[in-house]
C-alpha positions as CSV (number, residue, x, y, z in Angstrom):
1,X,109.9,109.4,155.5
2,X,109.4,111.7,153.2
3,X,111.6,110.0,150.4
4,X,110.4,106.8,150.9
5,X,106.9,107.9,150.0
6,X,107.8,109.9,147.0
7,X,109.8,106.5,146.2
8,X,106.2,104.6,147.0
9,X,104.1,107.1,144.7
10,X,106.8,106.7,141.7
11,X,106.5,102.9,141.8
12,X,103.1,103.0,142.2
13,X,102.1,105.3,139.0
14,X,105.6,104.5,137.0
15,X,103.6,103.7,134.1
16,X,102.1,106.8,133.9
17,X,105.3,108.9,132.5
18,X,105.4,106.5,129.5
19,X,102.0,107.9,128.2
20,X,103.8,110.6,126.9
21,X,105.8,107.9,125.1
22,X,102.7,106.2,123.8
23,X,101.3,109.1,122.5
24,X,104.0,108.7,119.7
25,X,102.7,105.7,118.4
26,X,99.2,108.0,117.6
27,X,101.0,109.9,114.7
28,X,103.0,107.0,113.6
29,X,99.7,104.8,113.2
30,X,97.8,107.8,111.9
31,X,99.9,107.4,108.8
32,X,100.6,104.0,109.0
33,X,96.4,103.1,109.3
34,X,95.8,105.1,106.2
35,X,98.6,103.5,104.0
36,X,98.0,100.1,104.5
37,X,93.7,100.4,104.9
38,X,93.2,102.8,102.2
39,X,96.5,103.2,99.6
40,X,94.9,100.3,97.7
41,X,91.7,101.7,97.0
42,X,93.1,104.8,96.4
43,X,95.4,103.2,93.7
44,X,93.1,101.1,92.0
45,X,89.8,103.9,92.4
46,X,91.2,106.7,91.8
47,X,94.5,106.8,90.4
48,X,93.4,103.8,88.1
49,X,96.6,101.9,88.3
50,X,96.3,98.3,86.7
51,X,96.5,95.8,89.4
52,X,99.0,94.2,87.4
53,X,101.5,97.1,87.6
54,X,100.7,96.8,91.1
55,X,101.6,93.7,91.7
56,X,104.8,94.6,90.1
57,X,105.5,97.2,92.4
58,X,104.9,95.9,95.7
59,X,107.1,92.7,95.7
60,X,110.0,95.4,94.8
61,X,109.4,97.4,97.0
62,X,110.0,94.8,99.7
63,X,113.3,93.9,98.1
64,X,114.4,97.3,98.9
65,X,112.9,96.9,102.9
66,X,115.3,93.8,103.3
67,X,118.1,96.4,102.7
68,X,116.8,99.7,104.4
69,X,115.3,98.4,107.3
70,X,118.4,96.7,108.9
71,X,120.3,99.5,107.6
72,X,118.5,102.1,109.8
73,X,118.8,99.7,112.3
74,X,122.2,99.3,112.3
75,X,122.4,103.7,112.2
76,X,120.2,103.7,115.5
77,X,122.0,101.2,117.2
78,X,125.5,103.3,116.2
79,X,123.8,106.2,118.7
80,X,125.2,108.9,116.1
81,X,123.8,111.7,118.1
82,X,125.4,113.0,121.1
83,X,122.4,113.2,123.7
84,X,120.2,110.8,122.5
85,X,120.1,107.7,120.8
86,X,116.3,107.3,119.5
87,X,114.6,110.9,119.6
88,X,116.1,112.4,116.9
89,X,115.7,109.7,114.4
90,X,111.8,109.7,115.6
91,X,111.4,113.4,114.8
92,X,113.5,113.6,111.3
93,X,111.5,110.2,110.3
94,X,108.2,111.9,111.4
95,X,108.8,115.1,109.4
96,X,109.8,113.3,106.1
97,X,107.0,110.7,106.3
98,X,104.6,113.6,106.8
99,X,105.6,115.3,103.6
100,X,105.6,111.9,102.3
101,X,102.4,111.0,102.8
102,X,100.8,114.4,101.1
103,X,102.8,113.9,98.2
104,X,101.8,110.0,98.2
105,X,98.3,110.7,98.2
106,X,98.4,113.7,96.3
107,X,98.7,114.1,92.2
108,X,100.0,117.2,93.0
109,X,101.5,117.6,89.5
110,X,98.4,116.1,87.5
111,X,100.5,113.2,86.0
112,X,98.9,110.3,83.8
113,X,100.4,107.2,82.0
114,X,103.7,105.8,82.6
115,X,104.4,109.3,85.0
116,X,101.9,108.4,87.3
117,X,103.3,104.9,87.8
118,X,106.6,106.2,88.1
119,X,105.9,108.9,90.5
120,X,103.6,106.7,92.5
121,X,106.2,104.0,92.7
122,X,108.7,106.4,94.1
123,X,106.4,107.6,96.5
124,X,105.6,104.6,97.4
125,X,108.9,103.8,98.5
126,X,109.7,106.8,100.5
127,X,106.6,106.0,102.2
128,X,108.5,102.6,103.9
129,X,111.7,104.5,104.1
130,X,110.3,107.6,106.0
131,X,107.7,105.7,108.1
132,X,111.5,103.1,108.7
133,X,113.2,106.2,109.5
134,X,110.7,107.0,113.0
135,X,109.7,103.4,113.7
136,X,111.9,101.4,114.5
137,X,114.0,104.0,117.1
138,X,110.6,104.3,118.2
139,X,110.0,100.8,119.1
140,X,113.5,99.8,119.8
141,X,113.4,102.2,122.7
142,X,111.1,99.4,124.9
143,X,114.0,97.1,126.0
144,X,116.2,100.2,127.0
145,X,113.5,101.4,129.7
146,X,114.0,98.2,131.6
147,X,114.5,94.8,131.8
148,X,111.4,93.7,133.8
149,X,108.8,91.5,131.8
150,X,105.9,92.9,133.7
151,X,106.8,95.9,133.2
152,X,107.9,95.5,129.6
153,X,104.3,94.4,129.3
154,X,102.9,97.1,130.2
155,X,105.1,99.8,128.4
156,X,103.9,97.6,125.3
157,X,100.7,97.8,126.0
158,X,100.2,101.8,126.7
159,X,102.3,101.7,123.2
160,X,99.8,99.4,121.5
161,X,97.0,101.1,122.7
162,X,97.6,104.8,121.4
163,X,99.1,102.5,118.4
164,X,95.2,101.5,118.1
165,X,93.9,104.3,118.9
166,X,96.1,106.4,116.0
167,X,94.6,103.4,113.6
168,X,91.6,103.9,115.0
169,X,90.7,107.4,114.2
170,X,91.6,107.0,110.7
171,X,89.5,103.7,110.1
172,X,86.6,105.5,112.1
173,X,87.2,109.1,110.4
174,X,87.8,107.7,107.0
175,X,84.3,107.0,105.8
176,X,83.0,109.9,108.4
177,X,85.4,112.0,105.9
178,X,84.1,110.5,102.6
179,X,80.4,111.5,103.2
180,X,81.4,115.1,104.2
181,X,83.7,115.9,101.1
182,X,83.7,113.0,98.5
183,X,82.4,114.6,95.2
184,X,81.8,111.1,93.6
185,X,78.4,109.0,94.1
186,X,77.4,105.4,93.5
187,X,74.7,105.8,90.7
188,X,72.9,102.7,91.4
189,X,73.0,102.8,95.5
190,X,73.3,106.8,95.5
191,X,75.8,106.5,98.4
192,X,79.2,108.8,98.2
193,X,82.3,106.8,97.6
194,X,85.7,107.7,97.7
195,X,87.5,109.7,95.9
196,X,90.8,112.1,95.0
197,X,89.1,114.6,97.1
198,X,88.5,112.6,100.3
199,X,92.6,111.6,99.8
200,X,93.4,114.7,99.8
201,X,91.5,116.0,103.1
202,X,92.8,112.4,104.7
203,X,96.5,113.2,103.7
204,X,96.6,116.4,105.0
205,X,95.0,115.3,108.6
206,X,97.0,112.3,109.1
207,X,100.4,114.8,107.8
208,X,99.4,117.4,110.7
209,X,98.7,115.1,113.6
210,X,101.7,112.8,113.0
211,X,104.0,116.1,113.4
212,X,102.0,116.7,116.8
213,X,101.9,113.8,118.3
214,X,105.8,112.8,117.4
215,X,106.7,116.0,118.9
216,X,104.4,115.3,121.7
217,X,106.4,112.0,122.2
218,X,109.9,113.3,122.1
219,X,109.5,116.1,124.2
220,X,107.9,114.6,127.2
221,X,110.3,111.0,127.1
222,X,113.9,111.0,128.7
223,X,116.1,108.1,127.5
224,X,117.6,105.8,130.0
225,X,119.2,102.8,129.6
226,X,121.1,103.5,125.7
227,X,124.6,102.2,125.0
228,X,126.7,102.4,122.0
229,X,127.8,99.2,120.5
230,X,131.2,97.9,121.7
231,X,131.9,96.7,118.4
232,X,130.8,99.0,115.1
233,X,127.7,97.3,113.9
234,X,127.7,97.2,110.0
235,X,125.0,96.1,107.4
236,X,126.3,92.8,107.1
237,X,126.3,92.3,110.5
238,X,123.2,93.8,111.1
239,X,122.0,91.0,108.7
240,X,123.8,88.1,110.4
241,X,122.1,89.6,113.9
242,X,118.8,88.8,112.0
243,X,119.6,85.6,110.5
244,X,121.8,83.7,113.2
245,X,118.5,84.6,115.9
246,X,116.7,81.4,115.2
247,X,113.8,82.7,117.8
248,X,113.8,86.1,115.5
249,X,113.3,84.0,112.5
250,X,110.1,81.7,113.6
251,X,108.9,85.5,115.3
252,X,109.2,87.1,112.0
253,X,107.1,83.8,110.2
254,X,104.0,83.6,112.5
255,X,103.8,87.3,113.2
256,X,103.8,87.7,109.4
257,X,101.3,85.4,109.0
258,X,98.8,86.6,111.7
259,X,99.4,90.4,110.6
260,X,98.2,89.3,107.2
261,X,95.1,88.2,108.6
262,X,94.5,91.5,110.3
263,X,95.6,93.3,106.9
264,X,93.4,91.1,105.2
265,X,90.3,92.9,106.6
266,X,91.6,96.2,106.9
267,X,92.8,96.4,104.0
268,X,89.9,94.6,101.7
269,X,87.4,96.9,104.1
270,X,86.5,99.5,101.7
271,X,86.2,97.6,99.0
272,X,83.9,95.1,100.7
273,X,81.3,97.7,101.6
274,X,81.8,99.9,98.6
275,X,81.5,96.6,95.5
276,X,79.3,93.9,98.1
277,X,77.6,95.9,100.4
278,X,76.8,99.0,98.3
279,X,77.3,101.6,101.3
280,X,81.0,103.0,101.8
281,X,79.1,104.7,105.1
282,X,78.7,101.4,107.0
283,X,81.8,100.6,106.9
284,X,82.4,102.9,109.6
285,X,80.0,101.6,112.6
286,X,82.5,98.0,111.5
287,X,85.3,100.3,112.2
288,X,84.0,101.3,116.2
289,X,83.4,98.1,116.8
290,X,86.5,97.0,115.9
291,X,87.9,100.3,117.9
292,X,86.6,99.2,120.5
293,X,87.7,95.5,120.8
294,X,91.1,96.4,119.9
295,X,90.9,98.3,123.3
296,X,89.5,96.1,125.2
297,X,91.9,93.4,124.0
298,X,95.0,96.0,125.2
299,X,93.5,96.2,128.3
300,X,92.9,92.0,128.4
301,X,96.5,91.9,128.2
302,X,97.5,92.6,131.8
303,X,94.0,90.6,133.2
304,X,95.4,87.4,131.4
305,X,99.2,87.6,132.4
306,X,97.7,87.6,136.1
307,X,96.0,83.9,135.9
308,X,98.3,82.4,132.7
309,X,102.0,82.7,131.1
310,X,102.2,84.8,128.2
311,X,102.0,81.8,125.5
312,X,98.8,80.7,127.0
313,X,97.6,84.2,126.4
314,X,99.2,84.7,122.9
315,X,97.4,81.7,121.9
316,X,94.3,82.6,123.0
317,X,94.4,86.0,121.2
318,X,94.8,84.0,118.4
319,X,91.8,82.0,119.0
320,X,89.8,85.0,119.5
321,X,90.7,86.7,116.9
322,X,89.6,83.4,114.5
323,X,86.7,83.0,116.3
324,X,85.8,86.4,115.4
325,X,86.5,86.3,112.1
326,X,84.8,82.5,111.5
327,X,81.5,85.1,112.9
328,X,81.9,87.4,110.0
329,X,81.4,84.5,107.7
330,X,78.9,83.4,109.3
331,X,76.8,86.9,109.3
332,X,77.4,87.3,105.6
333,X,77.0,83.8,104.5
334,X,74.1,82.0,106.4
335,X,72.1,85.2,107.9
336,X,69.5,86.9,104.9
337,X,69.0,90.3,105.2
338,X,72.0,93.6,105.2
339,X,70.7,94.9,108.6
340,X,70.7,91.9,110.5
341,X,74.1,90.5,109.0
342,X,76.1,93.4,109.2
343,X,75.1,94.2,112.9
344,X,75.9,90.4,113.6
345,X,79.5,91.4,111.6
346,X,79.8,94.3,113.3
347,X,80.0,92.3,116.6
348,X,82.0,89.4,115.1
349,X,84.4,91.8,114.1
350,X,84.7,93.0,117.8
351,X,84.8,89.9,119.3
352,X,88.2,89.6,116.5
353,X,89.6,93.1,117.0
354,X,90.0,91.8,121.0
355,X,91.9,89.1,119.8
356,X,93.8,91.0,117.2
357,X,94.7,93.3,119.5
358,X,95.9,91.0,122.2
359,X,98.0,89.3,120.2
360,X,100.0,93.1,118.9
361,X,100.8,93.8,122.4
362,X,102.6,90.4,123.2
363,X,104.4,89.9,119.8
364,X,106.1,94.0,121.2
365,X,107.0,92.0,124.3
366,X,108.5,89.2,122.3
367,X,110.9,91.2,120.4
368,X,112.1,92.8,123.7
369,X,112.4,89.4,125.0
370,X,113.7,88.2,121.7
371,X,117.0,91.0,121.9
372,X,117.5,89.2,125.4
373,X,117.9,85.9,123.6
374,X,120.2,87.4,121.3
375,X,122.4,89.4,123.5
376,X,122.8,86.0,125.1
377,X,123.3,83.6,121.9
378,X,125.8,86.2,119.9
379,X,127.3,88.1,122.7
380,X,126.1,91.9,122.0
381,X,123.0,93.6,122.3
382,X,121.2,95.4,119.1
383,X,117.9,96.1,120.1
384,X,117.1,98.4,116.7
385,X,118.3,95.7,114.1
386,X,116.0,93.4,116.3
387,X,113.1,95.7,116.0
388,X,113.9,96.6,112.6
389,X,112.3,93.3,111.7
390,X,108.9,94.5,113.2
391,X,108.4,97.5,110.8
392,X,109.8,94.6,107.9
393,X,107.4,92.1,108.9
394,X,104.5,94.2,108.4
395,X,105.9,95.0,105.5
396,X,106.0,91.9,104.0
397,X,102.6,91.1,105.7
398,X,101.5,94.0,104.2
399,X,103.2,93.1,100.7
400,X,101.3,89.1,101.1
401,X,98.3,91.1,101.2
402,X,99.0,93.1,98.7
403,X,100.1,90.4,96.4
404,X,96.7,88.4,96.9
405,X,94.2,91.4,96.6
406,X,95.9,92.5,93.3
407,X,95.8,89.3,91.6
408,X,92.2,88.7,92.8
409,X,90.9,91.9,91.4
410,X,93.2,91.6,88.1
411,X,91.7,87.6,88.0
412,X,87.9,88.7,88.5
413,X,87.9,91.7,86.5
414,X,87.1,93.8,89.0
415,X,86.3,97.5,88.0
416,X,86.9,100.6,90.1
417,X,84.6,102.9,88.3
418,X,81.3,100.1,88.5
419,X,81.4,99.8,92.5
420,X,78.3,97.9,93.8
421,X,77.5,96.9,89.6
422,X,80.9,94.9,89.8
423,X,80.5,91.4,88.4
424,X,79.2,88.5,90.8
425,X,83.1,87.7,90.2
426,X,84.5,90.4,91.2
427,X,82.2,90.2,94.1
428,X,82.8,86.9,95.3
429,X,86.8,87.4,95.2
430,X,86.3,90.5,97.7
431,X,84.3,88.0,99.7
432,X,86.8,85.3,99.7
433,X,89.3,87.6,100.7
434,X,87.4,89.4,103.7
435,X,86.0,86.8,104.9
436,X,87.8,83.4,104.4
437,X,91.2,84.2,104.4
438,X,91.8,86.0,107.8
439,X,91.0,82.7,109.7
440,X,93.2,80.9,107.3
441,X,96.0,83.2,108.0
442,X,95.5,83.0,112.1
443,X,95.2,79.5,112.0
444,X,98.4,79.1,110.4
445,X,100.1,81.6,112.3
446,X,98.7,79.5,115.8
447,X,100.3,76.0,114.0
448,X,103.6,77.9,114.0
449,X,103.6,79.8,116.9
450,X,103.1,76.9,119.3
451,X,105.4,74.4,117.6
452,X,108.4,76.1,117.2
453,X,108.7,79.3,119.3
454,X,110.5,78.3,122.5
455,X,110.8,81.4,124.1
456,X,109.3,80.8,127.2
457,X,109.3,79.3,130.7
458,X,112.0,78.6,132.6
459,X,114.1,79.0,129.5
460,X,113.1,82.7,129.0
461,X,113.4,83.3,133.0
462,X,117.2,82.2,133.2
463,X,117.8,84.3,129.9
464,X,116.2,87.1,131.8
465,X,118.4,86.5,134.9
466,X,121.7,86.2,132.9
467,X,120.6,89.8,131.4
468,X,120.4,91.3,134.2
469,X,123.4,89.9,135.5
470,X,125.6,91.3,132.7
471,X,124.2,94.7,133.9
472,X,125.0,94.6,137.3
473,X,128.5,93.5,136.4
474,X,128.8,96.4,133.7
475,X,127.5,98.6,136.0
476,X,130.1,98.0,138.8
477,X,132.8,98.0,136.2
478,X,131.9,101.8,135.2
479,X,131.6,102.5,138.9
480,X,135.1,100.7,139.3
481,X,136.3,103.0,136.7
482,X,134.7,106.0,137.6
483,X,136.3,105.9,141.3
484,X,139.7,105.2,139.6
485,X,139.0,108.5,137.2
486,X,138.1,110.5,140.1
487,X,141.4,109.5,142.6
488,X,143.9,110.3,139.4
489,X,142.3,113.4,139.4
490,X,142.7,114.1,143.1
């Protein structure tokens, strides 16, 4: 009696164990959040890179993604180490990207000119690699816990909500860290703004707690279900993995898409409130309420699955999440008045942040679901190539982003120095792009998801069931040999 309710108590509060798994995701989105919110404006502010140098840079710098990132995969799925197949990748990638992100935001050396491009471009790509390095082992360790879509769900979501909550503190802290250091100030609003100093205090924060938290993570999760390849995985298989998974492909396109809409406003944020609004400071009461729909949209997650099927709930993330954003416009475009609009944002951006967040937790599941399909259609299993195109696709979301905010503020003539006395121009790009594009993107991304993903249904039920199948026969077959080990030895 006593086992069986120790057995009842463990599959009542299983979840609980993989907090300590989640809390992993808090460093890695510590330094992910203040890369790809805040590297531009530190760039273009206070670095004074030409956007045009920048647009250079960032298209090459994906170039070199489409090689690294299936190469790492293809390292992780090799299981090198001899204990553990994911851990040690997270803590070496964790280390690195720390130092990384110092030096990145950091002119350590007091370079100018043609150093300063080149020193920031190299950085810049260390970034990817070392934030590569502790990613994707980190994520591809989902499908390995077990093959259970409820469950899988709900790993994804505790992942996705200290994910959040990592971004979260730096979106929120940010501007809370501008007005408390910053040594620069807006002479025609008279509000701080940032500057090389804020950088500096951010770097060194976001360095620290992605240490802590990454060691947090591998010292409190045990690795379970990791195998070794049958067959040595090589780069160019690793690529013909991505490329012969149709389902990965049309994953890769409408995540892209919708991540670029979430990137869009993230990304554009502090420049928004800094040229259009005049207040760098308000930008962080957007930031909680966006916090706090991005937790409420992890927690929506589970609520939906419970009265629809996943698609039904994927889609109407998306919704949310446009409906949200078409708010924003709204506030800013028809409603007079900064107080009233930006309150009426500041909810609009919630009611988008619960769909944005939503929609994170179930494209995690997908991939899982999407190494299923793949073990299935190609006959071996490589769930860190497979999730090697998550930290890619961001990338390249990121790198769309990238591509239109540079060329905007290159076309417009924006100025980093002039902040709120930028030209109506200028003004009206940053507009454009925080406020029109991010339903543009989502909509998009909806078109595509519904129309050509197919993994779902009964289709995705008897790929689950022939999984699990190939287990169970795997695992008698080790039993089969274990037994036969065990009598030559007697």
């Amino acid at each position: 009696m006593g086992n069986n309710e120790i057995k009842t108590k463990e599959s009542k509060f299983w979840f609980l164990k993989y907090c300590g798994y989640g809390s992993g995701a808090i460093g890695l989105d510590l330094s992910y959040g203040l890369f790809y919110s805040f590297l531009n404006t530190y760039l273009t502010n206070v670095l004074k890179l030409s956007s045009k140098f920048l647009l250079i840079l960032t298209p090459l710098a994906r170039i070199w993604d489409g090689i690294n990132d299936p190469m790492m995969g293809t390292l992780v799925d090799m299981k090198l180490f001899k204990k553990n197949k994911y851990k040690p990748w997270i803590s070496i990638g964790a280390l690195c990207n720390a130092v990384v992100v110092i030096l990145l935001f950091n002119n350590i050396f007091k370079l100018s000119g043609a150093s300063l491009m080149v020193y920031s471009g190299i950085m810049y790509v260390l970034w990817g690699m070392t934030n590569t390095l502790a990613d994707i082992p980190y994520w591809s360790m989902i499908p390995s816990f077990t093959s259970d879509p409820a469950k899988r769900s709900i790993i994804s979501t505790i992942a996705r909500a200290f994910s959040g909550l990592g971004q979260g503190i730096v979106m929120i802290g940010a501007p809370l860290v501008v007005n408390l250091v910053s040594n620069t100030i807006d002479p025609k609003t008279q509000n701080k703004t940032y500057d090389a100093v804020t950088f500096n205090y951010l770097s060194v924060i976001v360095a620290i707690g992605l240490i802590l938290f990454s060691t947090l993570c591998v010292t409190t999760v045990k690795e379970r279900y990791t195998t070794k390849p049958k067959e040595k995985l090589s780069f160019g298989k690793s690529v013909k993995t991505a490329v012969n998974n149709d389902q990965l492909l049309i994953f890769m396109l409408f995540a892209m898409l919708s991540n670029a809409g979430f990137y869009m406003v993230s990304g554009v944020g502090a420049y928004y409130f800094d040229v259009v609004v005049g207040n760098t400071g308000k930008q962080s009461m957007f930031n909680v309420f966006g916090a706090a729909g991005s937790v409420i949209g992890l927690l929506l997650v589970p609520i939906m699955l419970k009265v629809t099927s996943r698609r039904r709930a994927y889609q109407f993330s998306l919704l949310l999440a446009m409906i949200g954003y078409a708010g924003e416009f709204a506030s800013q475009k028809f409603i007079p008045g900064v107080g009233t609009g930006l309150m009426i944002m500041n909810i609009a951006n919630f009611i988008s942040q619960v769909g944005t967040g939503s929609m994170f937790v179930s494209q995690t599941v997908f991939l899982a679901d999407i190494v299923d399909y793949g073990e299935i259609k190609m006959g071996y299993r490589a769930e860190s190539v497979t999730f090697s195109m998550k930290g890619f696709l961001q990338k390249m979301a990121y790198t769309l982003q990238t591509i239109i905010l540079y060329a905007s503020l290159s076309i417009s003539h924006y100025d980093g120095d002039l902040h709120y006395n930028n030209t109506p121009m200028a003004k009206n790009a940053i507009s454009v792009m925080m406020l029109v594009l991010p339903f543009v993107l989502m909509l998009l991304s909806l078109l595509v998801f519904t129309f050509k993903f197919k993994l779902y249904g009964k289709k995705m039920e008897d790929i689950t069931a022939q999984v699990m199948e190939r287990r169970e026969k795997e695992a008698a077959i080790a039993e089969e040999k274990s037994k036969k080990e065990k009598t030559a030895d007697a």
